[in-house]
TITOR-946486 format. One record per residue: residue number from 1; x, y, z of N, C-alpha, C in turn. Coordinates in steps of 0.001 Angstrom, whole numbers, always signed. Layout:
N
NUM	X	Y	Z	X	Y	Z	X	Y	Z;
...
//
This chain:
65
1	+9552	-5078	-2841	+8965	-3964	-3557	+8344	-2945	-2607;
2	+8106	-3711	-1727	+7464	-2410	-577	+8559	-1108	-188;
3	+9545	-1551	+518	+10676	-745	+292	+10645	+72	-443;
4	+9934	+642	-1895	+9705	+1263	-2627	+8465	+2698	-2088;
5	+8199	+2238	-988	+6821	+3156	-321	+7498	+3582	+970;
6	+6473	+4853	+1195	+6680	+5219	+2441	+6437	+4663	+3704;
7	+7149	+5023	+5091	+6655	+4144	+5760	+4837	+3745	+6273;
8	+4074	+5140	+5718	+3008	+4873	+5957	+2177	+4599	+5231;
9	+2568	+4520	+3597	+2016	+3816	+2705	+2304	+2596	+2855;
10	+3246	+2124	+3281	+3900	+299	+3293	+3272	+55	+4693;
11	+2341	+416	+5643	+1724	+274	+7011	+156	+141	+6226;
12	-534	+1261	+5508	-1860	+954	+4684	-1674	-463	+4103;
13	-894	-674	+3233	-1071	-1720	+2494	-877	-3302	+3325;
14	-20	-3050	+3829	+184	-4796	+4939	-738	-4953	+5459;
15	-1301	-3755	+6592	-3157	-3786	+6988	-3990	-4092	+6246;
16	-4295	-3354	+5349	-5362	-3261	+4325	-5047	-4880	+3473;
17	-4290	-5417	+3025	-4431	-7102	+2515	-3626	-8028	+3457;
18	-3626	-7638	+4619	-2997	-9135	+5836	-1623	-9455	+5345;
19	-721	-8535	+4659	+456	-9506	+4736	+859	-10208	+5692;
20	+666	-9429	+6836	+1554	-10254	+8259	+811	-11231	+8900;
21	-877	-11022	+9121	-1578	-11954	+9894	-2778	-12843	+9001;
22	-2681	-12458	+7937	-3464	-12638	+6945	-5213	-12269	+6893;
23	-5269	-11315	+7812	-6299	-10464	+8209	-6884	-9159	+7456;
24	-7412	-8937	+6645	-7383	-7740	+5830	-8616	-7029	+7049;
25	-8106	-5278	+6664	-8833	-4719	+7347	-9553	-3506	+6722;
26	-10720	-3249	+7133	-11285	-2075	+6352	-10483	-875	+6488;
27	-10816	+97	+5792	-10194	+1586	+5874	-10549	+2237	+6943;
28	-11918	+1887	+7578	-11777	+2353	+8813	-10892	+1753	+9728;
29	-10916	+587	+9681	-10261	-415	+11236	-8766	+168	+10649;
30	-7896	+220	+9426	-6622	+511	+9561	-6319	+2605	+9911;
31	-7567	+3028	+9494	-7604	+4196	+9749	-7521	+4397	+11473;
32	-8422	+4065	+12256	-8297	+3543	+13847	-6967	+3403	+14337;
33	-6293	+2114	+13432	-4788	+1659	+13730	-3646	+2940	+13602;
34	-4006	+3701	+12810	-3180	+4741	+12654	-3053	+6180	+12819;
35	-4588	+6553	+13385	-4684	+7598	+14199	-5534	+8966	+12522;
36	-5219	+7886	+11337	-6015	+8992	+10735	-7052	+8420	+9912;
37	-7838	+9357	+9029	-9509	+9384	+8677	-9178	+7887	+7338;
38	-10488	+7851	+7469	-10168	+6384	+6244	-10322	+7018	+5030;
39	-10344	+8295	+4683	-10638	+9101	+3653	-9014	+9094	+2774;
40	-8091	+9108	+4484	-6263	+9235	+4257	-6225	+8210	+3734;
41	-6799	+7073	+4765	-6106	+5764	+4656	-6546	+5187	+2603;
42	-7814	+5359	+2374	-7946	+5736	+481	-7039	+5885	+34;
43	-6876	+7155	+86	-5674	+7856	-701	-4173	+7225	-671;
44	-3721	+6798	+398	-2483	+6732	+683	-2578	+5078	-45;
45	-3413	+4353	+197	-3443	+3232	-706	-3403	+3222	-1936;
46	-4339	+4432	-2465	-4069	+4419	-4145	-3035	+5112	-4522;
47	-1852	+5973	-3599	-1002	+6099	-4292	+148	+4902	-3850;
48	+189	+4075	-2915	+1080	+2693	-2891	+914	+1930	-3972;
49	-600	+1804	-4610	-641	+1051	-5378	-566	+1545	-7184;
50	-129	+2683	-7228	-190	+3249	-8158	+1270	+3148	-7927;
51	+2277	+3324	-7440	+3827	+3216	-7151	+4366	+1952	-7386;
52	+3100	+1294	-6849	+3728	-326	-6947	+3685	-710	-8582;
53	+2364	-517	-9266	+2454	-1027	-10469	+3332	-131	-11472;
54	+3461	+1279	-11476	+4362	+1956	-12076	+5673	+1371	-11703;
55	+6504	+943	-10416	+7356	+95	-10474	+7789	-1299	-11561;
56	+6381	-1854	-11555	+6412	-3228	-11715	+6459	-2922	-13376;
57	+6039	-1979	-14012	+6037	-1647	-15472	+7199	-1404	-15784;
58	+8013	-726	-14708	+9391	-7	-15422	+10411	-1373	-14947;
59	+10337	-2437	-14224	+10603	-3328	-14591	+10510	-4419	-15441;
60	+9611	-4248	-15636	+8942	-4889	-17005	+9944	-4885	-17990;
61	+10085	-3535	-18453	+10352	-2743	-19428	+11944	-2792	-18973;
62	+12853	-2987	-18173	+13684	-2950	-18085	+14586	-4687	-18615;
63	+13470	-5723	-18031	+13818	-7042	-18584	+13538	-7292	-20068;
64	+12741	-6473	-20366	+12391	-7099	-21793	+13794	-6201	-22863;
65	+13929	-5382	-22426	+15030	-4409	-23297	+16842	-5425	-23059;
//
């Protein structure tokens, strides 16, 4: 489902909940990691995660039909 995001929305989100090391990191420490403000790194999370569940609805909605 990530595949579904950009590459720097799918970089917020693996940081921000540890997919890879199982390390979650604040918005500053992934903001640091990526050269921008944790104000970006916010935003760019709530729209991954607003993509992700609008995904996950229109699948939803695609199995149940």
């Amino acid at each position: 489902m990530l595949d579904q995001l950009s590459s720097t929305q799918r970089k917020v989100i693996v940081l921000r909940y540890g997919l890879r090391d199982g390390n979650e990191l604040s918005l500053a420490k992934v903001g640091e990691q990526l050269g921008i403000s944790r104000e970006q790194v916010r935003r760019l999370q709530q729209e991954a995660l607003r993509c992700l569940r609008l995904r996950r609805t229109n699948m939803r909605n695609y199995l149940v039909e």
